[in-house]
C-alpha positions, 0 to 999 in steps of 0.5 A: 500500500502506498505511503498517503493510502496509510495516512488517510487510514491513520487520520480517518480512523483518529477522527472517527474515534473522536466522534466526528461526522464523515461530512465532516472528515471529508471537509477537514481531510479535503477529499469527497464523502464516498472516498471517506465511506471507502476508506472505513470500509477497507478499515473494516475489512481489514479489522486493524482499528476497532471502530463505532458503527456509522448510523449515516446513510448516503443520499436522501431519506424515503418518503412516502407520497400521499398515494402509497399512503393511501394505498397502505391504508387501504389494504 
């Protein structure tokens, strides 16, 4: 693995124990959100660091137009 791989890993892991948002990682290390979720991802696989799980999701949360309301209520 490449020497700046290692450094993101080490900085990305510091700052998720310390309980900061990955919107927020992503803004200090200066590199996009999906780039921050792959690095947690290769962390985990490689179970090296113990992390807190990650309640965040990508994108925008469900909802649920007044028609498929309609039609839960009604079945």
């Amino acid at each position: 693995m490449s020497l700046k791989i290692l450094k993101c890993k080490e900085k990305v892991s510091t700052l998720l124990l310390e309980d900061y948002f990955i919107t927020s990682i992503s803004t200090i290390l200066e590199k996009s959100s999906k780039s921050i979720y792959n690095t947690i991802s290769r962390i985990k696989r490689k179970n090296n660091i113990p992390l807190p799980t990650i309640n965040s999701k990508l994108g925008c949360s469900f909802k649920i137009t007044k028609r498929t309301k309609r039609a839960i209520n009604k079945d």
